[in-house]
Biopython code that builds the backbone (N, CA, C, O; Angstrom):
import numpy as np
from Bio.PDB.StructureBuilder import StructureBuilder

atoms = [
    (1, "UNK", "N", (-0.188, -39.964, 28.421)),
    (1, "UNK", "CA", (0.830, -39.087, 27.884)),
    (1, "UNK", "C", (1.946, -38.957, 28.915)),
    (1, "UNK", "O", (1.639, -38.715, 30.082)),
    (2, "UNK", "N", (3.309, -39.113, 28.534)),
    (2, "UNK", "CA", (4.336, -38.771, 29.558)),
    (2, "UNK", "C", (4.145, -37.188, 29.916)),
    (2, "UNK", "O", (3.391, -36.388, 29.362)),
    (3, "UNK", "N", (5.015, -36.977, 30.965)),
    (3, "UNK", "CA", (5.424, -35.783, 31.290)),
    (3, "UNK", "C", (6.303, -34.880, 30.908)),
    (3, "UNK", "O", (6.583, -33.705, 31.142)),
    (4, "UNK", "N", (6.751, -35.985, 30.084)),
    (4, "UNK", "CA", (8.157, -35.099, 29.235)),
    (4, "UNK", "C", (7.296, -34.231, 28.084)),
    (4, "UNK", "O", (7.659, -33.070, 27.893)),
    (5, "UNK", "N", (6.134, -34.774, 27.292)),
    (5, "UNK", "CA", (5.256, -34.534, 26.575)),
    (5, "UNK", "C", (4.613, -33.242, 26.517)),
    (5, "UNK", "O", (4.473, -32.560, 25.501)),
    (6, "UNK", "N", (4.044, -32.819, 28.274)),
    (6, "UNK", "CA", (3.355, -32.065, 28.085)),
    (6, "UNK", "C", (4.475, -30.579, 28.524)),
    (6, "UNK", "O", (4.095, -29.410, 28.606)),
    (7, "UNK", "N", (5.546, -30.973, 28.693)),
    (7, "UNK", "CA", (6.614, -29.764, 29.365)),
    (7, "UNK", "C", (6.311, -29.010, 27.867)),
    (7, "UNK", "O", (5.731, -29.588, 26.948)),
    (8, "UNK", "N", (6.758, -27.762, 27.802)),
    (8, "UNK", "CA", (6.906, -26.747, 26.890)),
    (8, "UNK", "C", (8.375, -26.756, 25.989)),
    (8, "UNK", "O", (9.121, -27.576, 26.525)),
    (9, "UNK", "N", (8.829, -26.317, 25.172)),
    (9, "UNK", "CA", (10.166, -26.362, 24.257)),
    (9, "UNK", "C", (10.723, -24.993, 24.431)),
    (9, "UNK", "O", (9.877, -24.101, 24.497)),
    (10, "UNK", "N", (11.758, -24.705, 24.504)),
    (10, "UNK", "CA", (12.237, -23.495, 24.288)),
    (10, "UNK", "C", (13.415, -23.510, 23.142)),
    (10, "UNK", "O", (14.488, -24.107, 23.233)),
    (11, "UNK", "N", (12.998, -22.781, 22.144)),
    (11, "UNK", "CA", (13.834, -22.572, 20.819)),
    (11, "UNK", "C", (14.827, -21.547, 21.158)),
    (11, "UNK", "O", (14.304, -20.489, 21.509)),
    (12, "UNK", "N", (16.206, -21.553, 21.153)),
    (12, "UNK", "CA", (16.725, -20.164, 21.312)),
    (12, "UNK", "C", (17.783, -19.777, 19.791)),
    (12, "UNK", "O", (18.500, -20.327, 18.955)),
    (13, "UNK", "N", (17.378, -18.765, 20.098)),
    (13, "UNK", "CA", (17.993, -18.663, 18.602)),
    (13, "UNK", "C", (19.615, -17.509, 18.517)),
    (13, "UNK", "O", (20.215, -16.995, 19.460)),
    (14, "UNK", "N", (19.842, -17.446, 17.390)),
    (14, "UNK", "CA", (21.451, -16.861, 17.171)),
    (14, "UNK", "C", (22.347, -15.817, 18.347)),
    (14, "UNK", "O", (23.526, -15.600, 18.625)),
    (15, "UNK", "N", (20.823, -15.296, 18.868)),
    (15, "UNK", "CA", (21.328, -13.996, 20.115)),
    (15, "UNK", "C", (21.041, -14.446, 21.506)),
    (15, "UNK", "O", (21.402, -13.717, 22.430)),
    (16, "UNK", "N", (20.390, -15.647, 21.772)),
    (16, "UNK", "CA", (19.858, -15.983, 22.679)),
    (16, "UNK", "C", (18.667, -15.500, 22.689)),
    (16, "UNK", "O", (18.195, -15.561, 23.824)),
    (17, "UNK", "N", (17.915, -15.013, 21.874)),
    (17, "UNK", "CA", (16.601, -14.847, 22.702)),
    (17, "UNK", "C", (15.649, -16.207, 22.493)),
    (17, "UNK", "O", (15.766, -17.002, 21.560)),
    (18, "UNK", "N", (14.823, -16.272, 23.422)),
    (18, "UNK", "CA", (13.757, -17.501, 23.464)),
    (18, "UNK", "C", (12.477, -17.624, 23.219)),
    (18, "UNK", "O", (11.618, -16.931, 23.764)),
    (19, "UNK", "N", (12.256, -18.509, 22.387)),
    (19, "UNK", "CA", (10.962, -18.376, 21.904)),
    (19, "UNK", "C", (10.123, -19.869, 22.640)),
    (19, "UNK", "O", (10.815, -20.817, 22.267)),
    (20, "UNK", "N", (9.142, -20.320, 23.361)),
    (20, "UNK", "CA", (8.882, -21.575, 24.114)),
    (20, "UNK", "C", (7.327, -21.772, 23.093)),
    (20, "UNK", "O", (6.539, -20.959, 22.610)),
    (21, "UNK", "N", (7.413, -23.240, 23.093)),
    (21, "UNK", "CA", (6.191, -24.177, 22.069)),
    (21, "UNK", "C", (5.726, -25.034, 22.588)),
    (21, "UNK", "O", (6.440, -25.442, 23.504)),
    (22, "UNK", "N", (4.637, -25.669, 22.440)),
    (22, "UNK", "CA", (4.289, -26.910, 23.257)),
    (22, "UNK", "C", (4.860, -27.904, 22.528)),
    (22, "UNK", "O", (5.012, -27.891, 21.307)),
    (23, "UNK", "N", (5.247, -28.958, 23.448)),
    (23, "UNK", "CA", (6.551, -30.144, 23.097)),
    (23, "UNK", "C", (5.933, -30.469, 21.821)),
    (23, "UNK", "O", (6.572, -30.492, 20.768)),
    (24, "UNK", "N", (4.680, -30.721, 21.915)),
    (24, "UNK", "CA", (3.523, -31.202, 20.583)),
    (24, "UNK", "C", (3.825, -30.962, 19.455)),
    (24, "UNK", "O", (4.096, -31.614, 18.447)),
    (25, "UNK", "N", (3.723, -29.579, 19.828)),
    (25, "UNK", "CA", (3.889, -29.148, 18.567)),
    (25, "UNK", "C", (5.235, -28.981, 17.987)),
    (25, "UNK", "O", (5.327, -28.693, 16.794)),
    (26, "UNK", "N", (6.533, -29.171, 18.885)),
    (26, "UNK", "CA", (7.679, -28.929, 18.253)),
    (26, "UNK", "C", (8.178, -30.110, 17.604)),
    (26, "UNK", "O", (8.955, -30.008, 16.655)),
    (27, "UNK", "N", (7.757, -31.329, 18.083)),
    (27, "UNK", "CA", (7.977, -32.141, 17.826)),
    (27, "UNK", "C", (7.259, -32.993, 16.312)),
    (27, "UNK", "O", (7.363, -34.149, 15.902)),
    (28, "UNK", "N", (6.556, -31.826, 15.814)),
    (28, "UNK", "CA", (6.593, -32.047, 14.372)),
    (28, "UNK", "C", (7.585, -31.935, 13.344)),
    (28, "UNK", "O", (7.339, -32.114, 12.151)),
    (29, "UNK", "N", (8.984, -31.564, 13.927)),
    (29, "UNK", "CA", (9.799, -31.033, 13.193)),
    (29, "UNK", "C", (10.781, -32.628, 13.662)),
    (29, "UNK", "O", (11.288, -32.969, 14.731)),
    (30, "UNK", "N", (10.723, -33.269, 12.373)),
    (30, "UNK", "CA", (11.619, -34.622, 12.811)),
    (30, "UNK", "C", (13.245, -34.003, 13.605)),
    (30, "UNK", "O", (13.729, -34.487, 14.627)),
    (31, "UNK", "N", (13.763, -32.992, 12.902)),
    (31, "UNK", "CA", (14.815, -32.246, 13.541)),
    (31, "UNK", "C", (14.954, -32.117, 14.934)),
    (31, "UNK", "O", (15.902, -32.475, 15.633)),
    (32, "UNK", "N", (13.743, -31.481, 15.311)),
    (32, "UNK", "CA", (13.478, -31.083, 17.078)),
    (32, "UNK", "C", (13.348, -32.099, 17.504)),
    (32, "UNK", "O", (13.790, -32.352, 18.624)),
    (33, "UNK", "N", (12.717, -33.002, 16.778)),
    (33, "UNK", "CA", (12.022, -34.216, 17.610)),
    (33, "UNK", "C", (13.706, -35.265, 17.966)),
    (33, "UNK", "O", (13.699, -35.901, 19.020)),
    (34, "UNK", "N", (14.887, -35.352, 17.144)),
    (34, "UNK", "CA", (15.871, -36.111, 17.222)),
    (34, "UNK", "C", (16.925, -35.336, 18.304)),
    (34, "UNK", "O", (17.889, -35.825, 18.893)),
    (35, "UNK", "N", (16.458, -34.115, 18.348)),
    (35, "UNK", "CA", (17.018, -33.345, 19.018)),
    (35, "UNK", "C", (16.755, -33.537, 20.968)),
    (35, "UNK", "O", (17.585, -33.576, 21.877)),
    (36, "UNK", "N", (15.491, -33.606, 20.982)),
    (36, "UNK", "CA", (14.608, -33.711, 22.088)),
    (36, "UNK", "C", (14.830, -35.205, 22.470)),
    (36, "UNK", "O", (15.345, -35.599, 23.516)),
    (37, "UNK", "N", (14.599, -35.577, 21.972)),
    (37, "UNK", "CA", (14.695, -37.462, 22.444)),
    (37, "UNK", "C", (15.716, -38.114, 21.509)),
    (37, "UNK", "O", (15.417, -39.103, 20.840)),
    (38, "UNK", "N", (16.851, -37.581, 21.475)),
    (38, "UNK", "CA", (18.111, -38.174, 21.098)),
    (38, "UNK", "C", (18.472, -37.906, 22.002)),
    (38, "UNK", "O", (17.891, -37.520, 23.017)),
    (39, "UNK", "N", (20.499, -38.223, 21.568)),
    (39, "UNK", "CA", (21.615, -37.721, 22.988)),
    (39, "UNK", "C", (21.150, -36.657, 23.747)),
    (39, "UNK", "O", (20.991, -36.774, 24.962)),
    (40, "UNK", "N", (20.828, -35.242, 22.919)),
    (40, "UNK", "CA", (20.532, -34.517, 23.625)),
    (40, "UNK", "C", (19.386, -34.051, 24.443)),
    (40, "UNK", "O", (19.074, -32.896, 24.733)),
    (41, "UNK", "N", (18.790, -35.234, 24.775)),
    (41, "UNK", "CA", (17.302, -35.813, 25.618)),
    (41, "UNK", "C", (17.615, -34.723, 26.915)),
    (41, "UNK", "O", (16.786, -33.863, 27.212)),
    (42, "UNK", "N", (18.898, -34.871, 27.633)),
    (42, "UNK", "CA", (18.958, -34.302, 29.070)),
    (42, "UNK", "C", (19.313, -32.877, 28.665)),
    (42, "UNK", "O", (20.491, -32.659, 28.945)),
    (43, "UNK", "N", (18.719, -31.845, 28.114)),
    (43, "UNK", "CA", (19.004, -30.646, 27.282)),
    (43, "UNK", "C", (18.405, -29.598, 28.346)),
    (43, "UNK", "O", (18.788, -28.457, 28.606)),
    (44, "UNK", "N", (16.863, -30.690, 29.119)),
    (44, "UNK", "CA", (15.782, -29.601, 29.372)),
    (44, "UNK", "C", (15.038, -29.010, 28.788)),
    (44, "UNK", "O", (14.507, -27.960, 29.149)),
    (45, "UNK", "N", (14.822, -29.769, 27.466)),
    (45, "UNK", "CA", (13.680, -29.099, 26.552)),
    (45, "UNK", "C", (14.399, -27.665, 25.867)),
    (45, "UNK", "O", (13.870, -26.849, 25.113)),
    (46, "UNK", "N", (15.622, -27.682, 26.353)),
    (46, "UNK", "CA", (16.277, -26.578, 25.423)),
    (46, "UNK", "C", (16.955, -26.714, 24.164)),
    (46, "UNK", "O", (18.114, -27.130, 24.168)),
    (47, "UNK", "N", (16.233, -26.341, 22.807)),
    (47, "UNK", "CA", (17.198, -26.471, 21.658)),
    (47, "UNK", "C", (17.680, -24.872, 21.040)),
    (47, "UNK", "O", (16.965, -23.903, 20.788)),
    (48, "UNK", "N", (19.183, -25.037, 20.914)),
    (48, "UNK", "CA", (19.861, -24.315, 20.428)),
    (48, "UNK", "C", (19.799, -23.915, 18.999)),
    (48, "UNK", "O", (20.473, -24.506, 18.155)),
    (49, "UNK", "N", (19.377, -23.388, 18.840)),
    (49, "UNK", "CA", (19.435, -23.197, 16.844)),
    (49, "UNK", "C", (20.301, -22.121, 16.933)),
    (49, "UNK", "O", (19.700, -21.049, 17.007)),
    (50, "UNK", "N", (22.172, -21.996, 16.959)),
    (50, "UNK", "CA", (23.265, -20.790, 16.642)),
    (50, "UNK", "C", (22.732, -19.929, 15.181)),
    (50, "UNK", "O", (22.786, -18.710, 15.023)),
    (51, "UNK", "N", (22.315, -20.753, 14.386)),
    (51, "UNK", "CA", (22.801, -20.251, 13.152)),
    (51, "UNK", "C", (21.036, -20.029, 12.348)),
    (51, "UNK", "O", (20.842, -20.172, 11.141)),
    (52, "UNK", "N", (20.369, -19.807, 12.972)),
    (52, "UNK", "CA", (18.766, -18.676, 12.777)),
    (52, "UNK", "C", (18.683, -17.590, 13.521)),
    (52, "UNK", "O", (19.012, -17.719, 14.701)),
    (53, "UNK", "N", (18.255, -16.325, 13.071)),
    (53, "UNK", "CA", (18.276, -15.006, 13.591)),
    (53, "UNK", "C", (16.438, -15.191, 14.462)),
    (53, "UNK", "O", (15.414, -15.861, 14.322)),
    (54, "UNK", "N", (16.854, -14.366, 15.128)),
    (54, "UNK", "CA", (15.736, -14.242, 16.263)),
    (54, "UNK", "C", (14.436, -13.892, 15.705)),
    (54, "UNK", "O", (13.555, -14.680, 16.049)),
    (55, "UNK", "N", (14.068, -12.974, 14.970)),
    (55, "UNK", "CA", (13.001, -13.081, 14.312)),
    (55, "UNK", "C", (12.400, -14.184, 13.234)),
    (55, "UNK", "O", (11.219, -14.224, 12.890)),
    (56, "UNK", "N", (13.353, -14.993, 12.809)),
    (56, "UNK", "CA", (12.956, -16.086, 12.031)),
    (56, "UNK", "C", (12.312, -17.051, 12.760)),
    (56, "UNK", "O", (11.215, -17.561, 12.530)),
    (57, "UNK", "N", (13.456, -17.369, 14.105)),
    (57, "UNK", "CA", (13.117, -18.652, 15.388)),
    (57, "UNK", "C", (11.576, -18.238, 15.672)),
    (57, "UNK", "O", (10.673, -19.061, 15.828)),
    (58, "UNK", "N", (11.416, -16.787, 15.716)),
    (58, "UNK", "CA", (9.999, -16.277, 16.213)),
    (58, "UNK", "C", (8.903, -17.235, 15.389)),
    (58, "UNK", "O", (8.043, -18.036, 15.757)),
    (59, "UNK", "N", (9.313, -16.806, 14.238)),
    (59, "UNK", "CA", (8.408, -16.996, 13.035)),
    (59, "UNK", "C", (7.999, -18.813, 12.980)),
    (59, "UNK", "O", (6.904, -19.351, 12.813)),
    (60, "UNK", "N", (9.335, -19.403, 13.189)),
    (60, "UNK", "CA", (9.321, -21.322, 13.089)),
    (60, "UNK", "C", (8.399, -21.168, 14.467)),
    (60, "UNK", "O", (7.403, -21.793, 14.104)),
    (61, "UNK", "N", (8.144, -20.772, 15.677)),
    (61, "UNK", "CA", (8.014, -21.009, 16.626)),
    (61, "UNK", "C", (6.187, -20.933, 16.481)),
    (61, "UNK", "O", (5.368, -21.820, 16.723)),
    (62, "UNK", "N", (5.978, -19.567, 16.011)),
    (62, "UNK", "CA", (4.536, -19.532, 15.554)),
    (62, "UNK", "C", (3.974, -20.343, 14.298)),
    (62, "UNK", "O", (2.754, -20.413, 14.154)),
    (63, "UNK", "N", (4.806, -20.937, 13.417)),
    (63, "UNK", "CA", (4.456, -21.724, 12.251)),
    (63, "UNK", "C", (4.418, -23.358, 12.936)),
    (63, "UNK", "O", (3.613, -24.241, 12.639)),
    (64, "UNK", "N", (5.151, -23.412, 13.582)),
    (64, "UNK", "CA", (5.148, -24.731, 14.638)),
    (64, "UNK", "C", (3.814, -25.086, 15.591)),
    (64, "UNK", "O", (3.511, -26.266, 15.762)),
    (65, "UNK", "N", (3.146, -24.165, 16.115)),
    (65, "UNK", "CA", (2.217, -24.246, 16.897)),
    (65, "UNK", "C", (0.949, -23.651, 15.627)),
    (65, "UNK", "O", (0.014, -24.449, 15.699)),
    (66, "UNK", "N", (0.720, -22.842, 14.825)),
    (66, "UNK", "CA", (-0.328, -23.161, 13.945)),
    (66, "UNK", "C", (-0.446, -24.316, 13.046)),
    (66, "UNK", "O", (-1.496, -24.577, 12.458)),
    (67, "UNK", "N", (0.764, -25.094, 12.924)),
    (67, "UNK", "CA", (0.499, -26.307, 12.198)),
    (67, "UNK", "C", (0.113, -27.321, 13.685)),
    (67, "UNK", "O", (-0.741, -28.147, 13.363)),
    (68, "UNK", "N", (0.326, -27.395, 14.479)),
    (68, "UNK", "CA", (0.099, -28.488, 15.558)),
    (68, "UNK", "C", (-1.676, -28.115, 15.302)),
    (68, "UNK", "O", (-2.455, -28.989, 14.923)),
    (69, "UNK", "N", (-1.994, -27.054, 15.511)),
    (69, "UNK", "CA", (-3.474, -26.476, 15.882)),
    (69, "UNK", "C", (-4.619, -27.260, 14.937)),
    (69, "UNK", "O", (-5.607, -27.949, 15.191)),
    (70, "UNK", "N", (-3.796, -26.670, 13.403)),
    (70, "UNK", "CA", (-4.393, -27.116, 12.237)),
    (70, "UNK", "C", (-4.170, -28.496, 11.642)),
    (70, "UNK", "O", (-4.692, -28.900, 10.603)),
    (71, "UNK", "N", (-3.392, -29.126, 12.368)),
    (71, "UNK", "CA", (-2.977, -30.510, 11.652)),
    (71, "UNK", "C", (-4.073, -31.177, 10.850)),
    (71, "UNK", "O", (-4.056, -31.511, 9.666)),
    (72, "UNK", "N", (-5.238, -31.322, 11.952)),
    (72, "UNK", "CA", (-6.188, -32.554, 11.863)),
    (72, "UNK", "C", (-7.315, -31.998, 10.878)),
    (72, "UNK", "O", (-8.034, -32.711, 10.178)),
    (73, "UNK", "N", (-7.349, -30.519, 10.946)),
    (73, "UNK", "CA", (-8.146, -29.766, 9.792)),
    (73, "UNK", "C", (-7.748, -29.864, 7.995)),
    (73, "UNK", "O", (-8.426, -29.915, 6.968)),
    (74, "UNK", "N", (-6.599, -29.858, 8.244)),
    (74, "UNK", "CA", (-5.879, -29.703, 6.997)),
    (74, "UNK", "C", (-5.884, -31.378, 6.585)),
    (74, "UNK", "O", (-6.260, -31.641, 5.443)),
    (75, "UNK", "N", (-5.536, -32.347, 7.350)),
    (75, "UNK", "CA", (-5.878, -33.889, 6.763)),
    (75, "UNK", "C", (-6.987, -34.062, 6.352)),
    (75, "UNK", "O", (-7.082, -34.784, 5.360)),
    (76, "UNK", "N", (-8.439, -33.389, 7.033)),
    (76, "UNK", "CA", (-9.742, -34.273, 6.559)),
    (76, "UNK", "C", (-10.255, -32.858, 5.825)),
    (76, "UNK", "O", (-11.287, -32.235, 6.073)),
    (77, "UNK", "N", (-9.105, -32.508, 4.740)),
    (77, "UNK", "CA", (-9.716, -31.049, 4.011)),
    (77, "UNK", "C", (-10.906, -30.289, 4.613)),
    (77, "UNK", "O", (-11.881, -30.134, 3.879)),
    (78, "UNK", "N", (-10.934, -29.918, 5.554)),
    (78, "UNK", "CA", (-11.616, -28.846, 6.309)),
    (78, "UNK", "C", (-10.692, -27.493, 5.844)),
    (78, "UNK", "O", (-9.532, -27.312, 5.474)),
    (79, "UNK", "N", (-11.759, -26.746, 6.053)),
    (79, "UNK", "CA", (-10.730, -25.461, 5.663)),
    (79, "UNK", "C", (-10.122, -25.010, 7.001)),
    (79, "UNK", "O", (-10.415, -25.479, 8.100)),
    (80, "UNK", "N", (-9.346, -24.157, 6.786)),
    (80, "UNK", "CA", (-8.268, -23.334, 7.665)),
    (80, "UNK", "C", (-7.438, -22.119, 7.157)),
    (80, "UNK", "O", (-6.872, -21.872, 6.092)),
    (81, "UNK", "N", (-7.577, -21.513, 8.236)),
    (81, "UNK", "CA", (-6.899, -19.798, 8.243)),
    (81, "UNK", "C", (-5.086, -19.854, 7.560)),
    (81, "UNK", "O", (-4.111, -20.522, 7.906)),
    (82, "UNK", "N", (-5.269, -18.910, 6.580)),
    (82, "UNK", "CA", (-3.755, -19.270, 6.013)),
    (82, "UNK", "C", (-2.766, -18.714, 7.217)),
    (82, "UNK", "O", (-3.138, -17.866, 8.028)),
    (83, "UNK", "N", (-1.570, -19.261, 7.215)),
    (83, "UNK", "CA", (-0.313, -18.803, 7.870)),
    (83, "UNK", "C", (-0.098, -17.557, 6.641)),
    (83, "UNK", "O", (-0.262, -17.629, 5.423)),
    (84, "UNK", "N", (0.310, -16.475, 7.461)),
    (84, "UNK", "CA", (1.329, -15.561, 6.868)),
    (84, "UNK", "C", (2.356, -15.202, 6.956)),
    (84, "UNK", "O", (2.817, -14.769, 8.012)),
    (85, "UNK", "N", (3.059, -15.291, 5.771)),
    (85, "UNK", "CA", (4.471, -15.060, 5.494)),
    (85, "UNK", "C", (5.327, -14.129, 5.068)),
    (85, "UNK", "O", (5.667, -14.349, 3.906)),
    (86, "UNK", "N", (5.801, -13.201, 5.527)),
    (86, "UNK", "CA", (6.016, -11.924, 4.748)),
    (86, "UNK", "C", (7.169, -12.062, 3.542)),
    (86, "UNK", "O", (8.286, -12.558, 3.694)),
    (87, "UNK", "N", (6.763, -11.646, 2.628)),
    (87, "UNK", "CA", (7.362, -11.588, 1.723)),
    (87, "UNK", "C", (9.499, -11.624, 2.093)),
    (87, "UNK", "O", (10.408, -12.367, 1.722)),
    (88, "UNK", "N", (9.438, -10.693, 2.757)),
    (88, "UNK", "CA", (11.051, -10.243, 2.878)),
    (88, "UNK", "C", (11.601, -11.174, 3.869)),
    (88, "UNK", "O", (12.740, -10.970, 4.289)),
    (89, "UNK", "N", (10.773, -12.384, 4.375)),
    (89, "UNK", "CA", (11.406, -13.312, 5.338)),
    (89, "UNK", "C", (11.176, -14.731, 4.331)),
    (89, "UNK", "O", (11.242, -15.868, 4.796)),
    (90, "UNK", "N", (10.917, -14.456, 2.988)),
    (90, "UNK", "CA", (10.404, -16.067, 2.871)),
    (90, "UNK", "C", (12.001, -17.077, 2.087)),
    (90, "UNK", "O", (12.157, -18.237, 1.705)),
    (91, "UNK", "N", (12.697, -16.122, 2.146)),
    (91, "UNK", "CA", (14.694, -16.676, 2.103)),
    (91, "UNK", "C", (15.070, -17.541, 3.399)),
    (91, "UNK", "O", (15.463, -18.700, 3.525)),
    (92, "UNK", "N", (14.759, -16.383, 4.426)),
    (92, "UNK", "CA", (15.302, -16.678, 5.520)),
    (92, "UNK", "C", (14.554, -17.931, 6.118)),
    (92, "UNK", "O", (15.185, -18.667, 6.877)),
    (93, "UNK", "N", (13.155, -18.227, 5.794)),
    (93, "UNK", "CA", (12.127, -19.006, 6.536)),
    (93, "UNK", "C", (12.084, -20.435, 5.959)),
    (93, "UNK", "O", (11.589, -21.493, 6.349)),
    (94, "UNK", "N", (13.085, -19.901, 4.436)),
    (94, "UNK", "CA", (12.784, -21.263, 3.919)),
    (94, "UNK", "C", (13.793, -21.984, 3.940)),
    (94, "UNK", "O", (13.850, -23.113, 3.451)),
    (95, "UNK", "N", (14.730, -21.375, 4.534)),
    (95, "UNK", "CA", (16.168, -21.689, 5.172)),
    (95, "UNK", "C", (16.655, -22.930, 5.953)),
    (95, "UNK", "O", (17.278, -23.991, 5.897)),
    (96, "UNK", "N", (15.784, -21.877, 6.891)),
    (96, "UNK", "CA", (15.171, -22.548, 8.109)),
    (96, "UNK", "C", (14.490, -23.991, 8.562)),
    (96, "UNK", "O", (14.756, -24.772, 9.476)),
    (97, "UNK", "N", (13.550, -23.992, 7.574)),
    (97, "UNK", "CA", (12.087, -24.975, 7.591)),
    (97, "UNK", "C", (12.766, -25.868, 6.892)),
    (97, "UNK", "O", (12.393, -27.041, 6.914)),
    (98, "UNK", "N", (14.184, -25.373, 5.943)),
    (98, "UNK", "CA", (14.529, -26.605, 5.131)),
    (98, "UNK", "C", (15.689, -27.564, 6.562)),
    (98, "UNK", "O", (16.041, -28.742, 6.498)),
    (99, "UNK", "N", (15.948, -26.793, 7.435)),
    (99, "UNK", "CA", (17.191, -27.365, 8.361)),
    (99, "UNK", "C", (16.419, -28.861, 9.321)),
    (99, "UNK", "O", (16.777, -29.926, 9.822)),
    (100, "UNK", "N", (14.941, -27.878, 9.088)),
    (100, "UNK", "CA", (14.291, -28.137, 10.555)),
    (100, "UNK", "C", (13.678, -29.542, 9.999)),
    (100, "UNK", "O", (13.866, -30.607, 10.587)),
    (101, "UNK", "N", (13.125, -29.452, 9.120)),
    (101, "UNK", "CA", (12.558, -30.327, 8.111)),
    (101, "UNK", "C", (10.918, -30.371, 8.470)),
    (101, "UNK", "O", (10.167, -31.324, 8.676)),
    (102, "UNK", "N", (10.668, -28.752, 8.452)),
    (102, "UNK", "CA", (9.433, -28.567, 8.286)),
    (102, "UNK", "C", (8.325, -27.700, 7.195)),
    (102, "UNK", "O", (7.108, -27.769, 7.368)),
]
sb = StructureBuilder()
sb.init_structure("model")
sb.init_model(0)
sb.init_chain("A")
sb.init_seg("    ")
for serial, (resi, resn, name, xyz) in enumerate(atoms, 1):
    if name == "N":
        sb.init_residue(resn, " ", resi, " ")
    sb.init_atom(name, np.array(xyz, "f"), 0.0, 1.0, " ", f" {name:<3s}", serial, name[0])
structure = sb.get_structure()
């Protein structure tokens, strides 16, 4: 595994605040992933998302790392713990997940 691999991601979102993921797992998001190892490779593992509010970035950030967790469960139909979604974020989340392409 490179080293670039095992560094951590930091998502920052509309206010600056930061939310950090393992590269692994961010890099399920073809978005992050073109982001991370495209032009903007020399970033530092920092991606900018201006235009998601801070509690949403929260939300991609924890939906990002329970899908890395659960990947291999959910392929060989094993069961697994649902993600929850609150009702009054599922506009904003699906917003989001549609940018990210996750």
């Amino acid at each position: 595994m490179e080293e670039t691999e095992k560094n951590p991601v930091t998502l920052v979102a509309s206010d600056g605040s930061e939310y950090t993921v393992p590269r692994e797992a961010a890099l399920l998001s073809p978005m992050l992933r073109a982001m991370l190892d495209g032009p903007f490779e020399d970033s530092g593992n920092i991606v900018t998302l201006p235009d998601i509010e801070p509690h949403v970035v929260a939300k991609v950030a924890e939906y990002l790392e329970y899908n890395f967790k659960y990947k291999e469960q959910a392929e060989q139909d094993q069961p697994f713990p649902e993600f929850n979604i609150p009702s009054e974020m599922s506009l904003e989340l699906l917003i989001a997940a549609d940018y990210l392409n996750i």
